[in-house]
C-alpha positions in Angstrom: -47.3 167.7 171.3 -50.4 169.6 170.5 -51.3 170.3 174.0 -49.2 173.0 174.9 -50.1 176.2 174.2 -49.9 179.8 175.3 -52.5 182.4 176.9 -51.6 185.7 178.4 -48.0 184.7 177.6 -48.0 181.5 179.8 -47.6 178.1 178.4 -50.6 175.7 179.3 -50.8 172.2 178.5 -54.6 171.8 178.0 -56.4 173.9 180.8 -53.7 173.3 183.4 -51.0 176.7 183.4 -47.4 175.1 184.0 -46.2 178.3 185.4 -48.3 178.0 188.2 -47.7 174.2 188.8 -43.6 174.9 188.5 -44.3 177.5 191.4 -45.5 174.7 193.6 -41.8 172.3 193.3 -38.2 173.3 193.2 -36.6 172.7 190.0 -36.1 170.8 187.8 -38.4 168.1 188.0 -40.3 165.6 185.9 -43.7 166.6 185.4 -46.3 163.6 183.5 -49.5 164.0 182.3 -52.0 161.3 183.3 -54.6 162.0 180.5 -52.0 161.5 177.8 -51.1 158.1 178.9 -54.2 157.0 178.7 -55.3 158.4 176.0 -52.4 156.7 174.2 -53.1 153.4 175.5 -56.8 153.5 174.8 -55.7 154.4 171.3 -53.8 150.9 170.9 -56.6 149.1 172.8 -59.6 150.0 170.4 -57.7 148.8 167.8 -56.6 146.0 168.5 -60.6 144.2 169.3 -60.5 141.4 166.3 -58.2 139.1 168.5 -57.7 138.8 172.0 -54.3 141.0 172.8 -52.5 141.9 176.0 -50.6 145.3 175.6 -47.7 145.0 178.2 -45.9 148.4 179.0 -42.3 148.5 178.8 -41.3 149.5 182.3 -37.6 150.3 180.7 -39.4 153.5 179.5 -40.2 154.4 182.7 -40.5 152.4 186.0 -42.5 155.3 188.0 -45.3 152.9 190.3 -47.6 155.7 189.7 -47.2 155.7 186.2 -47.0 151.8 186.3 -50.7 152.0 187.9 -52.2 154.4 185.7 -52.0 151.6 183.2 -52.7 148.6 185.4 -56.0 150.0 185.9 -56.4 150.0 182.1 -56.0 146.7 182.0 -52.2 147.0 180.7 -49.5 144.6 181.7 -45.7 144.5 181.5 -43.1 144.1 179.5 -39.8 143.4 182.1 -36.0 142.9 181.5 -35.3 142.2 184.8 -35.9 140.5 188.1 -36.9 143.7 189.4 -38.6 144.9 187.1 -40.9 142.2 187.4 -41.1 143.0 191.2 -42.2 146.5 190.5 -45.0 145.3 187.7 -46.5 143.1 190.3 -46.4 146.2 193.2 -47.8 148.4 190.9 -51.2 145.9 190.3 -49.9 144.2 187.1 -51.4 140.4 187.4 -48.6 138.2 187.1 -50.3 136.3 184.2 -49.8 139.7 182.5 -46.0 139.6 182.4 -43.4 138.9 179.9 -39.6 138.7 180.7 -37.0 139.5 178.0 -33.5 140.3 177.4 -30.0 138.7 176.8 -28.8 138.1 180.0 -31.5 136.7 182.5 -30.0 135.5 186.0 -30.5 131.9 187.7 -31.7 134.2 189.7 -34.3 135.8 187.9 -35.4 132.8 186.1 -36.5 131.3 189.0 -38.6 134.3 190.2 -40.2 135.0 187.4 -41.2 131.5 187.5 -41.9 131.4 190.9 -44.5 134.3 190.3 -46.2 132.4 187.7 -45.2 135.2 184.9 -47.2 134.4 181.4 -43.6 133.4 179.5 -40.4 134.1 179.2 -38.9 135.3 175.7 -35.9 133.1 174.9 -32.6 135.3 173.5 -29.9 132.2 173.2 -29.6 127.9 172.8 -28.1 128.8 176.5 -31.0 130.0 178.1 -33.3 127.6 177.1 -31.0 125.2 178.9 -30.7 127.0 181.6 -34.7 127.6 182.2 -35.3 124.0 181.5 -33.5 122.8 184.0 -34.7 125.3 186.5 -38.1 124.9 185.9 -37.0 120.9 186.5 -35.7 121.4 189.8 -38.7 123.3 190.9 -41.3 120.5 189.4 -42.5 123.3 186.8 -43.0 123.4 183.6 -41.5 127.0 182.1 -43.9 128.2 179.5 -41.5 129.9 177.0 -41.3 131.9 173.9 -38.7 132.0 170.9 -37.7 135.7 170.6 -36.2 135.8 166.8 -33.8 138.1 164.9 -35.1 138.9 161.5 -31.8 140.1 160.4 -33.0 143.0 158.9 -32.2 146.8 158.5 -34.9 149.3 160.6 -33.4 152.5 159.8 -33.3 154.2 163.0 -30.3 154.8 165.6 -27.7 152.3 165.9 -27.7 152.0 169.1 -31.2 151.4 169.3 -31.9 148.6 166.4 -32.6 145.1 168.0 -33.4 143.1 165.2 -30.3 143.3 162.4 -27.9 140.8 161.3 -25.2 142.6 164.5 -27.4 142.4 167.1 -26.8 140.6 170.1 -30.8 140.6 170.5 -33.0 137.5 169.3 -32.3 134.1 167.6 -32.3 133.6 164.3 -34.6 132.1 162.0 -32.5 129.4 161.3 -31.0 128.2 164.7 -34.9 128.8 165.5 -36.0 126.0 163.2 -33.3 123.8 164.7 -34.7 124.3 167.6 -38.3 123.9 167.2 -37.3 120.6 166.0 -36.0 119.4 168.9 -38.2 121.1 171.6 -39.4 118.1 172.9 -36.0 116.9 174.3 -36.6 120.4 176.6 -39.2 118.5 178.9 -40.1 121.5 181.9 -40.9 123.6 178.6 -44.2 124.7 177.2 -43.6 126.5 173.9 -46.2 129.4 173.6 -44.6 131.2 170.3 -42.8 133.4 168.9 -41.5 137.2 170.3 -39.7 139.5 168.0 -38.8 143.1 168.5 -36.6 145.2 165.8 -36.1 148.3 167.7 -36.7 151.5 168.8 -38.3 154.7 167.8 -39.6 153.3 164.6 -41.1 155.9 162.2 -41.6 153.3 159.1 -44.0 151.2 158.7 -42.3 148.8 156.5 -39.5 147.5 158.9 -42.4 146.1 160.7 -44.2 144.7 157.5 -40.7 143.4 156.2 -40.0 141.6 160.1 -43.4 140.5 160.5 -43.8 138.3 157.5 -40.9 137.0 158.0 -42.4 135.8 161.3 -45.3 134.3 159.6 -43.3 132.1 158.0 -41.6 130.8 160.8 -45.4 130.7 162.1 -46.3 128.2 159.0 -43.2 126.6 159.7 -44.2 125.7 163.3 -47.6 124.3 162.2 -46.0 122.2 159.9 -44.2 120.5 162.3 -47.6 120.0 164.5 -46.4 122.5 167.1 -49.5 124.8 168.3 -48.7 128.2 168.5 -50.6 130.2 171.5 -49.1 133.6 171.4 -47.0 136.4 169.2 -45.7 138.9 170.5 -45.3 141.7 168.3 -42.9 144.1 170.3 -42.2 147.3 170.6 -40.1 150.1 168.7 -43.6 152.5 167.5 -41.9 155.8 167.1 -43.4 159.1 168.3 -43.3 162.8 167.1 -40.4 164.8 168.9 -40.2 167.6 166.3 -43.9 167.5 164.6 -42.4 165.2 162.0 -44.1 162.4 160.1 -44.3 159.1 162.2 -46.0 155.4 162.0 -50.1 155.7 161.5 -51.0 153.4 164.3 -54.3 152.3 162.4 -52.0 151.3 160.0 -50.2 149.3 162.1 -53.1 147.4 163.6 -54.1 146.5 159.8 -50.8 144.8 159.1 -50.7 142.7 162.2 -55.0 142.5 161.9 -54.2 141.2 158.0 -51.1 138.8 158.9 -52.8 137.0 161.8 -56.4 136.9 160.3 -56.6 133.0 160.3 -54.7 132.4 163.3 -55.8 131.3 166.9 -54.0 133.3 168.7 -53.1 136.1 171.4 -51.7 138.8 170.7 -49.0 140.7 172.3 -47.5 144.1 172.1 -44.8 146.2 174.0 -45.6 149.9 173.8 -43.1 152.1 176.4 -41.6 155.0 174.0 -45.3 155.4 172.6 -47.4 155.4 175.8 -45.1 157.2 178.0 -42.7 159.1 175.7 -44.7 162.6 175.1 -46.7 162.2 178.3 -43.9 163.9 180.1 -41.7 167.0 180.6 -38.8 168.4 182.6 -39.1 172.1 184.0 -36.1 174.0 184.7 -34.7 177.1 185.5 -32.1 179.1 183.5 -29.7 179.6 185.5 -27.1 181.5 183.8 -27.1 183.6 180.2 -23.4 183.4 179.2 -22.4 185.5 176.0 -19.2 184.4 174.2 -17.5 185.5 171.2 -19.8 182.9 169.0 -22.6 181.6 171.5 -24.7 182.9 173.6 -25.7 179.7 175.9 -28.5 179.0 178.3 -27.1 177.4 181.3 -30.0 175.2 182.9 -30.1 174.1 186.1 -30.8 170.2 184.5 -28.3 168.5 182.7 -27.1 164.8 181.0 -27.4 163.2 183.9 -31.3 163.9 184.1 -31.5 163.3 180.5 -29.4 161.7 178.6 -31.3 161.0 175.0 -30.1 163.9 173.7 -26.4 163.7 173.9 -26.5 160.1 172.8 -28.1 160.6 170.0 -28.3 164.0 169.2 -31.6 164.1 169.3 -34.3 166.8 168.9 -36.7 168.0 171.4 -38.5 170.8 171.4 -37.8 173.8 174.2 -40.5 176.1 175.3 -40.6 178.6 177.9 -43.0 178.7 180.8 -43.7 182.2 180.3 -43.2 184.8 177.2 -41.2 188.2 178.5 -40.0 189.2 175.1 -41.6 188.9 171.9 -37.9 189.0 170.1 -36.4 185.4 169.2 -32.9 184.9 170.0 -30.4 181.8 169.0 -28.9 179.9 172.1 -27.1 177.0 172.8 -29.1 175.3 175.7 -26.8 173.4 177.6 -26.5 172.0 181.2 -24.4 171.9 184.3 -22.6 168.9 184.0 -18.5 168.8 183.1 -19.3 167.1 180.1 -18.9 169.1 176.5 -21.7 166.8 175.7 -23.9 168.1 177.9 -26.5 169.9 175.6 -30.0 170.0 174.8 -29.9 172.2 171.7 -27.3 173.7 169.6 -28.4 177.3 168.1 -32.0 177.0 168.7 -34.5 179.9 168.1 -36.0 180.6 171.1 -38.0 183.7 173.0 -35.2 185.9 174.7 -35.3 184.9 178.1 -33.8 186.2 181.3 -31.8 184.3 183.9 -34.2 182.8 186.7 -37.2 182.2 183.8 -38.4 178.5 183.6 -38.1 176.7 180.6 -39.7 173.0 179.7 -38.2 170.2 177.8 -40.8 168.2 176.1 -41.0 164.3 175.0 -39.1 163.3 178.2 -41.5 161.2 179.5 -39.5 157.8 178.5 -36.1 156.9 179.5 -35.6 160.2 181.7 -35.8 159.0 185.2 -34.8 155.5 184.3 -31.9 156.4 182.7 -31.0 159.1 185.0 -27.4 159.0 187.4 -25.9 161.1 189.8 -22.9 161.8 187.4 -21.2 165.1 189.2 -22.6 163.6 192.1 -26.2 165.4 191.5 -29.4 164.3 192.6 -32.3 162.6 190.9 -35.0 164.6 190.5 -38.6 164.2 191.7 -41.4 163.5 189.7 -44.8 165.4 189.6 -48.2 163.6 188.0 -51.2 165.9 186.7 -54.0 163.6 186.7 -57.7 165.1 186.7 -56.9 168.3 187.3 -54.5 167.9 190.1 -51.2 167.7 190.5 -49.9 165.0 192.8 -45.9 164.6 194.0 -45.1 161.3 193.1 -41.3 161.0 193.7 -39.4 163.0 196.1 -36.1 164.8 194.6 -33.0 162.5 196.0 -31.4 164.0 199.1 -27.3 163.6 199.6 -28.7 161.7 202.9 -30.7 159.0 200.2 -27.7 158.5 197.8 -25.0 157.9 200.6 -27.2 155.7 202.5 -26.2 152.4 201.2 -22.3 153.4 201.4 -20.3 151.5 204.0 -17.4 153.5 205.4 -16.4 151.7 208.5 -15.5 148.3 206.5 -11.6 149.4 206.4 -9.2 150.3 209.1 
């Protein structure tokens, strides 16, 4: 969030002027920034050397191939909910060994690709799917290497609808149906236990959640060895919060103690799930104000970008920072910034101090770099938006904005009479 700044009125994130890069697309668009990526994933990767770890990006944050292969090169692999998510991980260049598959509800499906690609493991959610894998993996003559995902049942303190790891969740097995079950894992035959998953939530800004979840995983750990069962991997998870609003968040060097500390006399690799944190403030969307309507109370910004590109916001009125792409007037003014959509929950800010603008000026949303595009729709029937990279210097088109030809494409309208 440091990057941005202004010279001769116009806002530049490091040496590259986003006034002149808007000029090049028709808003709004996505626009990334390669460098930050990176540097964030570098970041993990230096400190995590004292045991061998695989960093697998959560393509949930964003599923962009062009993003996805900025990391790949890096030596990052994948974190994947879905069959086709795992499809895109291996286009993009992420080895298959590199993969991990969770989530609650994993197809028959799904299953059988990921094992068919030869995926690292699977992270088991439920009693159900480990049946159900098992006997896949038996009718294909393969043996499913697997890994318990648990539910430490505890409180993270962030949005309710983003905890994964509390005693409501539908996320994880807990630790006691999980020592059941390591009990009896030899009666699952086409399954080779690997270890343990865990992952508490999202947009984390404590450290002690993880400290508090994390030994409760070492116990079940010392349970395991107990029992003679070798444990080959943890996976760590996810849920590293980032600054939208210059606030305090997690010291990552803190984190990498804590998990350095806990796993000190095990032989083991590690795994992590970064999306939020490698992807989150690597991106922005530009947009023009389209409209300046003046009411009895408000005075509203009407963008030309709305929910359905961006949805964070109105689910849980969250905070990101709104700058414009050039300075006009030196006078602040209060606004509501809002969108098009026919939705009162359509907003990006409520009263915000901002730089008087003028209808036609661009603005940019920052921190939407994670769960934009992939949780975008064409709600009012509007298009998805295309999606610029700046990467050395250049700026690349790597998504074209949806046309009405691409979104009615798949609609059949000659199946009735």
């Amino acid at each position: 969030m440091t990057n941005f700044r202004y010279t001769d009125n116009l806002l530049y994130y490091n040496d590259l002027c986003l006034f002149d890069i808007a000029k090049k697309y028709s808003t709004p668009f996505y626009c990334y920034f390669g460098n930050h990526i990176e540097n964030q994933f570098n970041a993990i990767k230096n400190l995590f050397n004292f045991k061998p770890t695989l960093i697998a990006y959560a393509l949930k944050a964003n599923s962009n191939r062009s993003l996805i292969n900025v990391l790949s090169k890096l030596g990052a692999g994948a974190d994947t909910v879905s069959g086709w998510e795992i499809r895109k991980a291996l286009d993009s260049g992420i080895l298959s060994k590199n993969i991990v598959f969770s989530g609650v509800g994993k197809s028959h499906e799904e299953i059988t690709y990921s094992l068919e690609k030869n995926i690292k493991q699977i992270n088991v959610e439920s009693i159900s799917e480990l049946r159900l894998i098992n006997n896949i993996a038996k009718n294909l003559g393969m043996i499913a290497p697997i890994s318990l995902r648990v539910n430490p049942e505890i409180d993270v303190g962030t949005h309710k609808n983003i905890i994964t790891g509390d005693e409501n969740s539908k996320f994880g097995i807990i630790f006691e149906e999980a020592k059941n079950l390591l009990v009896s894992l030899n009666q699952f035959s086409s399954l080779a236990f690997m270890g343990f998953s865990i992952h508490i939530g999202s947009q984390i800004n404590s450290i002690k959640p993880f400290k508090l979840a994390f030994s409760k995983l070492l116990e079940l750990v010392n349970f395991t060895s107990k029992l003679g069962i070798e444990i080959k991997t943890l996976d760590f998870g996810g849920g590293i919060g980032i600054s939208y609003n210059d606030a305090d968040t997690i010291n990552i060097p803190d984190y990498a103690k804590l998990i350095k500390d806990l796993t000190h006399t095990l032989n083991i690799k590690i795994i992590l799930e970064p999306g939020r944190f490698l992807i989150g403030n690597s991106g922005i969307i530009i947009a023009k104000v389209q409209y300046i309507k003046t009411t009895k109370n408000k005075k509203f910004l009407i963008l030309n970008t709305g929910m359905n590109d961006f949805i964070r916001i109105s689910l849980y009125e969250a905070y990101h920072k709104i700058l414009p792409l050039e300075i006009n007037d030196e006078h602040q003014d209060y606004y509501d910034i809002v969108g098009p959509v026919c939705e009162s929950s359509d907003f990006f800010a409520h009263n915000r101090e901002l730089n008087r603008v003028r209808e036609g000026d661009l603005v940019a949303i920052l921190g939407t770099g994670a769960y934009g595009y992939s949780m975008s729709s064409n709600y009012n029937l509007r298009p998805k938006l295309a999606e610029v990279l700046l990467q050395n210097g250049k700026d690349v088109l790597i998504r074209k904005q949806e046309t009405y030809e691409d979104y009615s494409q798949l609609e059949i309208v000659d199946g009735l009479t």
